[in-house]
N, C-alpha and C positions, 0 to 999 in steps of 0.2 A: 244500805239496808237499814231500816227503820230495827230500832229496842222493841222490844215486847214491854207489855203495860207491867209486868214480874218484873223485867229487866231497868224500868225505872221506877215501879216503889222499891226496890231495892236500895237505885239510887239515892233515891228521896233518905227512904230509911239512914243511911252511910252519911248523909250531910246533916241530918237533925241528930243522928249518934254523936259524929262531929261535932256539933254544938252544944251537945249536952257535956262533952267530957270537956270541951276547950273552953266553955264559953263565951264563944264569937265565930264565926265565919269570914273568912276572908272577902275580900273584894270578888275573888276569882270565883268563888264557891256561893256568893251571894248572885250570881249573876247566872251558875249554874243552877241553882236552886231553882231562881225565877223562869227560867225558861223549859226548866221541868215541871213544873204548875202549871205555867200555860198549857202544854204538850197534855200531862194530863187532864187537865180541866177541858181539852177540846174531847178526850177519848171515848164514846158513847160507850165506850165497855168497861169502865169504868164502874166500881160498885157504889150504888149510890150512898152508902157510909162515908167511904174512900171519901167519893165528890165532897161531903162534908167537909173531910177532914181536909182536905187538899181546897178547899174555899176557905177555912179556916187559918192554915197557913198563908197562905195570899194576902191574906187581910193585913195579919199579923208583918210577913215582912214587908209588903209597901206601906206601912203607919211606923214602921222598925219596932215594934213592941214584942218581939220574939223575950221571952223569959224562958226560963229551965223547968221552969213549972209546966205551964203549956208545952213547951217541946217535951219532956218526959210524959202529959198525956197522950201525944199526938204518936208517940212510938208505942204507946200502950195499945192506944186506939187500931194501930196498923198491924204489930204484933199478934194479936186475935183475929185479922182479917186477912192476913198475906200467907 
């Protein structure tokens, strides 16, 4: 049974919190991450802010340029739309 598009910005949300408090992501959680952006990024129900924000993280982890600054806007950003 497929997540609901809630049920993975949730997740999304839970791994960029993760990283904001730990300041890194694991191996394990980097890989979950990525394949929660694909999932999302294919979703046409998706809101297209969301899209932004979820092409913005994309970016950011395949270049590794994830900072606390970006991830604390990108939970702001979701925070007001979730």
């Amino acid at each position: 049974m497929p997540i609901s598009i809630e049920h993975k910005l949730g997740l999304l949300h839970d791994l960029l919190q993760n990283h904001a408090t730990e300041h890194f992501l694991t191996v394990n959680e980097t890989e979950q991450l990525q394949h929660l952006l694909v999932a999302l990024s294919k979703d046409p129900a998706l809101d297209p802010i969301l899209a932004n924000t979820v092409a913005e993280i994309s970016s950011a982890t395949e270049t590794n340029t994830i900072d606390n600054v970006a991830v604390n806007d990108w939970l702001n950003q979701m925070s007001t739309l979730i």
